[in-house]
C-alpha positions as CSV (number, residue, x, y, z in Angstrom):
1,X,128.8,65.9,76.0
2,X,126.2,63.6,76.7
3,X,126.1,64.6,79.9
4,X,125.0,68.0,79.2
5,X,122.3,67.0,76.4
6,X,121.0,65.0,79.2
7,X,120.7,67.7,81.9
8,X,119.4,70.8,79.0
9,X,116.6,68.2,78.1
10,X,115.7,67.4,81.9
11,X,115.8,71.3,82.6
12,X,113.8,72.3,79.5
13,X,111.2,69.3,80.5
14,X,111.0,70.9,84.2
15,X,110.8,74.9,83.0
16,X,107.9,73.4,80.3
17,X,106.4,71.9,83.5
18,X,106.4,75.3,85.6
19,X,105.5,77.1,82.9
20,X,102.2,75.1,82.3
21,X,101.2,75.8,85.6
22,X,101.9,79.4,85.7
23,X,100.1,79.7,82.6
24,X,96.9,77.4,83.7
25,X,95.3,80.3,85.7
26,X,95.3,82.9,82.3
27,X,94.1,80.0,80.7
28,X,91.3,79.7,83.4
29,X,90.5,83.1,83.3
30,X,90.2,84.0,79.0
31,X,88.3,80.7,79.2
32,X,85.5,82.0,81.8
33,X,85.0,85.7,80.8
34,X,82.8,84.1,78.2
35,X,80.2,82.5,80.6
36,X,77.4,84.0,81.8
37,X,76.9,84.3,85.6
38,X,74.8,81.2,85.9
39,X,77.1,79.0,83.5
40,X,79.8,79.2,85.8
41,X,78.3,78.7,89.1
42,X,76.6,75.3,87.2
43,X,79.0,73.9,85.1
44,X,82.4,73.0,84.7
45,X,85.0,75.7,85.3
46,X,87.1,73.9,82.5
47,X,84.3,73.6,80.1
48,X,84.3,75.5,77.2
49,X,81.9,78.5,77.0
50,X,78.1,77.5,75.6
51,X,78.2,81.2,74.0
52,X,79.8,84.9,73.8
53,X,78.6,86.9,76.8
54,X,81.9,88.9,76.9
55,X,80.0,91.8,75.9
56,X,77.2,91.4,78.8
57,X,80.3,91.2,81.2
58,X,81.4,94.3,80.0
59,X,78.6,96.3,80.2
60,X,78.5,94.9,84.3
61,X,81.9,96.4,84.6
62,X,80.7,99.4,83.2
63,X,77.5,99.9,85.4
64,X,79.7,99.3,88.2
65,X,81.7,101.9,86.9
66,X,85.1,100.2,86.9
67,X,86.0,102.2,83.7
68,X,86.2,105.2,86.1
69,X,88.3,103.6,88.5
70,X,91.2,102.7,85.7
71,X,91.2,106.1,84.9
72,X,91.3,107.0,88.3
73,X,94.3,104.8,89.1
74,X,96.3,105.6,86.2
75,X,96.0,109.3,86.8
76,X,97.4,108.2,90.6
77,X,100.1,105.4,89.3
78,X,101.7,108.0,86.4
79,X,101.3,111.0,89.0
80,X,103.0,109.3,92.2
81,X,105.4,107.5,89.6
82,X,106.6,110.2,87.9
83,X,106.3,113.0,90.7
84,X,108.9,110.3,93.0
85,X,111.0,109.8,90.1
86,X,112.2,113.7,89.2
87,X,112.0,114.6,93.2
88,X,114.4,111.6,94.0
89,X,116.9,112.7,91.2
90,X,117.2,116.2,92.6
91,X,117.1,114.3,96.5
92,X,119.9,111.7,94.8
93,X,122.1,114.3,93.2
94,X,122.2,116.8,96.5
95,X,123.2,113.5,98.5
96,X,126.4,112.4,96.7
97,X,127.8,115.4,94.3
98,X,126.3,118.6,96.5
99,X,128.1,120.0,99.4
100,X,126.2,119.1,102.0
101,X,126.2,118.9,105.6
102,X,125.0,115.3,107.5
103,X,124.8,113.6,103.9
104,X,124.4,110.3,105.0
105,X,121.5,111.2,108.3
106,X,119.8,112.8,105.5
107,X,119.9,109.5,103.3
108,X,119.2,107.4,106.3
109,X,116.4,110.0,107.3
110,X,114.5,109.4,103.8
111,X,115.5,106.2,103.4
112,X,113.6,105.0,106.3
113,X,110.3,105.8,104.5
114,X,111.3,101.8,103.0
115,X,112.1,100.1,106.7
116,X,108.9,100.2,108.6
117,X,105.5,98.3,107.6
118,X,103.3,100.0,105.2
119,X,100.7,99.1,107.7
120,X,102.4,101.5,110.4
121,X,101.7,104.7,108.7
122,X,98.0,104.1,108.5
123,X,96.5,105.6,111.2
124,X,98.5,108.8,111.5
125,X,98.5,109.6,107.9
126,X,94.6,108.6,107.8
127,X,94.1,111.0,111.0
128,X,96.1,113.8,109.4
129,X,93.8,113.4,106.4
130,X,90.5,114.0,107.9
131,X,92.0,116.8,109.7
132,X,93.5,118.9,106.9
133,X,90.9,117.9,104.3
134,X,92.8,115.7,102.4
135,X,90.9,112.3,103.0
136,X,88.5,111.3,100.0
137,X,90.4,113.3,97.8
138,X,92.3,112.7,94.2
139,X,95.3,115.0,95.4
140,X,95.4,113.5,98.8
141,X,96.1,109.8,97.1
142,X,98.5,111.6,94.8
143,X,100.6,113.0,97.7
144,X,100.4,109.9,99.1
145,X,101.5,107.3,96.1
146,X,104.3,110.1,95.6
147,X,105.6,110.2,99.1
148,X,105.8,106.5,99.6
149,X,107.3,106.2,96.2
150,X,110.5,108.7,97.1
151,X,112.2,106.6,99.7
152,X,113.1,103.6,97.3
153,X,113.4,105.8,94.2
154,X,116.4,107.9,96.2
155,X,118.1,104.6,97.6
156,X,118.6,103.9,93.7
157,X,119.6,106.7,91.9
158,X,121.8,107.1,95.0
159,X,123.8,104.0,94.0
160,X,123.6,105.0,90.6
161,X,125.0,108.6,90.9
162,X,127.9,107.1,93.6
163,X,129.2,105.7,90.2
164,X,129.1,108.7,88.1
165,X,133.0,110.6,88.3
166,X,133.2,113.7,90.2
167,X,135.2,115.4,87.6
168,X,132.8,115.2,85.3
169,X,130.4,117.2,87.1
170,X,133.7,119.5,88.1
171,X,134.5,120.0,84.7
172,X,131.0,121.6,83.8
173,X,131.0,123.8,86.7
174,X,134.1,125.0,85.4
175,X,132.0,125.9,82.3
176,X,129.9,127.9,83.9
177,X,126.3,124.8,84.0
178,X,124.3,125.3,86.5
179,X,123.6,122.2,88.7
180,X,120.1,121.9,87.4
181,X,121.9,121.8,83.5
182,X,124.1,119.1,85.2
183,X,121.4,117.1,86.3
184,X,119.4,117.1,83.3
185,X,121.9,117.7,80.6
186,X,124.4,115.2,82.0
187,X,122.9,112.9,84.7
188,X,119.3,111.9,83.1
189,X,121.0,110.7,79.6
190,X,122.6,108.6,81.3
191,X,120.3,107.3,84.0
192,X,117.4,105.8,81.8
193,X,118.1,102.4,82.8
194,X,117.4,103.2,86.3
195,X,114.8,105.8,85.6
196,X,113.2,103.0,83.1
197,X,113.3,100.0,86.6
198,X,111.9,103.2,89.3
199,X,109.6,104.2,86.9
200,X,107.8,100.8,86.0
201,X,108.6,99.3,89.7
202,X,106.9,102.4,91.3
203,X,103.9,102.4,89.0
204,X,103.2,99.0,89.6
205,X,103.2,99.5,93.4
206,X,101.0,102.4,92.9
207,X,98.1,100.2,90.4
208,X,98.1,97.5,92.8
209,X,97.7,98.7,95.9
210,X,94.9,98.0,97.9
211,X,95.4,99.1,101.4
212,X,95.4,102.5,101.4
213,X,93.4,102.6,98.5
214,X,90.4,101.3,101.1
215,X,91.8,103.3,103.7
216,X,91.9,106.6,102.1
217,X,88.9,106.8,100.0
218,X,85.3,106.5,100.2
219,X,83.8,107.2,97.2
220,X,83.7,105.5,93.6
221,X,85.0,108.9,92.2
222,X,88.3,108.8,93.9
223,X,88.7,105.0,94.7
224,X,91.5,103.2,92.8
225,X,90.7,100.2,90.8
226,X,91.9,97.7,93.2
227,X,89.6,99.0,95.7
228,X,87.2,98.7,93.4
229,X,87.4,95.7,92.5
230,X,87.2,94.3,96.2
231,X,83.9,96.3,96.4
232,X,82.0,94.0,93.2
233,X,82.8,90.8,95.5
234,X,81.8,87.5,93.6
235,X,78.7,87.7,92.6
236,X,79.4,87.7,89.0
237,X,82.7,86.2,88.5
238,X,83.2,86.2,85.1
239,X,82.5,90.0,85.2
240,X,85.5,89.9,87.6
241,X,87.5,88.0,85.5
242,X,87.4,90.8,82.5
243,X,88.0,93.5,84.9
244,X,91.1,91.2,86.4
245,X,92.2,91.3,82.6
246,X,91.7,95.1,81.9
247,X,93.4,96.2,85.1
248,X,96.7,93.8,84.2
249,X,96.8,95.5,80.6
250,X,98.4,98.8,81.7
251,X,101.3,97.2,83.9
252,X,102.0,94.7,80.5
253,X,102.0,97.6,78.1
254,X,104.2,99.6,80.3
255,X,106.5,96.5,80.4
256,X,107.0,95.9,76.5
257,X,107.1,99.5,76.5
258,X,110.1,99.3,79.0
259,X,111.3,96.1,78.4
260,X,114.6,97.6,76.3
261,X,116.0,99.2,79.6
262,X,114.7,96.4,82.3
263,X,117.6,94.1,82.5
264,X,119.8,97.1,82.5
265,X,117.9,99.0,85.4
266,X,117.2,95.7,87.5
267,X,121.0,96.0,88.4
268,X,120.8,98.7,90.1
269,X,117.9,97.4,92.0
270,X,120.1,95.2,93.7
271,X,123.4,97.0,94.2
């Protein structure tokens, strides 16, 4: 008994331990998006602020137009998220409860959107851009976040759907559903765990990338937020600090939001 007192104080003492220094760097950050430029290149970065220039900061981020850009990336993150999510269900559905030919080379076929580095698909994809008009454009990056999205969104409503019975979905083609009905009449209800994990997973992916972001835009009317960011540099760093802030509210919201279904879904990340 004393035993295990002993080792749930020693753990609790080493979680408080990790947890103070994963916490330090938001501490850092609310403490400095207070400061003016000039304060924190000459003082302390653990001193407290000499005033409230939150406001000034703002208005930077706003000249620099980095408003724009959120909106910009969460018209990409909910349109590549969403789009993946209801074209994997129908991919996920045809692949284990459709009569198909090849079943599995067509899983293996998509699924290989997930094996090869991101990096690889760079070039081509930036070639085929210019070429067909695409490049610089919002519906371009929309394509694009959706299509990268699919791949891992299939591989797990696939392992989902593998455990759903057969007969069920017999049973309502002997009533005389459709298999759209039996998709969203029987499948969906009981795939928002999963549909909860892809959704929030793929969105995140979306809102923080940076790569192809750089790659595939030029402008400050199409360029995602991330992208964005890179472009202000650090010459005013507490300026960069609120925008750091603003840009990690959506992906928290959408957490909370979720949070109900996450443990639930994150099992079937891993089957």
């Amino acid at each position: 008994m004393k035993t295990t007192k002993r080792t749930k104080i020693i753990f609790n003492v080493i979680l408080s331990i990790i947890s103070i220094i994963w916490m330090s760097p938001i501490f850092f950050v609310f403490l400095n998006v207070f400061k003016t430029k000039q304060e924190y290149n000459l003082g302390s970065l653990w001193a407290m602020p000499q005033g409230n220039y939150l406001l000034e900061n703002i208005k930077t981020l706003v000249s620099n137009r980095v408003l724009q850009s959120l909106m910009v990336t969460l018209i990409y993150a909910l349109s590549g998220a969403i789009l993946a999510v209801i074209i994997a269900m129908f991919s996920a559905y045809a692949l284990t409860h459709l009569r198909i030919k090849q079943k599995f080379f067509w899983f293996i076929m998509i699924y290989c959107g997930t094996i090869f580095p991101f990096q690889v698909y760079l070039i081509p994809i930036f070639k085929a851009y210019q070429k067909i008009g695409l490049y610089n454009t919002r519906i371009g990056m929309i394509i694009f976040y959706c299509a990268i999205c699919i791949p891992y969104s299939m591989f797990v409503f696939r392992n989902f759907f593998l455990g759903i019975d057969r007969e069920l979905c017999e049973s309502a083609r002997i009533e005389g559903a459709s298999e759209f009905k039996i998709l969203t009449r029987i499948f969906l209800p009981m795939s928002t765990a999963p549909v909860a994990i892809v959704f929030l997973s793929q969105f995140t992916w979306c809102w923080n990338d940076l790569m192809f972001g750089l790659t595939f835009t030029k402008s400050e009317e199409t360029r995602p937020i991330m992208a964005s960011l890179s472009m202000i540099g650090g010459g005013n760093p507490p300026a960069l600090f609120v925008a750091c802030i603003a840009t990690s509210l959506p992906t928290l919201i959408l957490f909370f939001i979720l949070n109900g279904k996450f443990q639930t879904g994150f099992a079937y990340m891993s089957k």
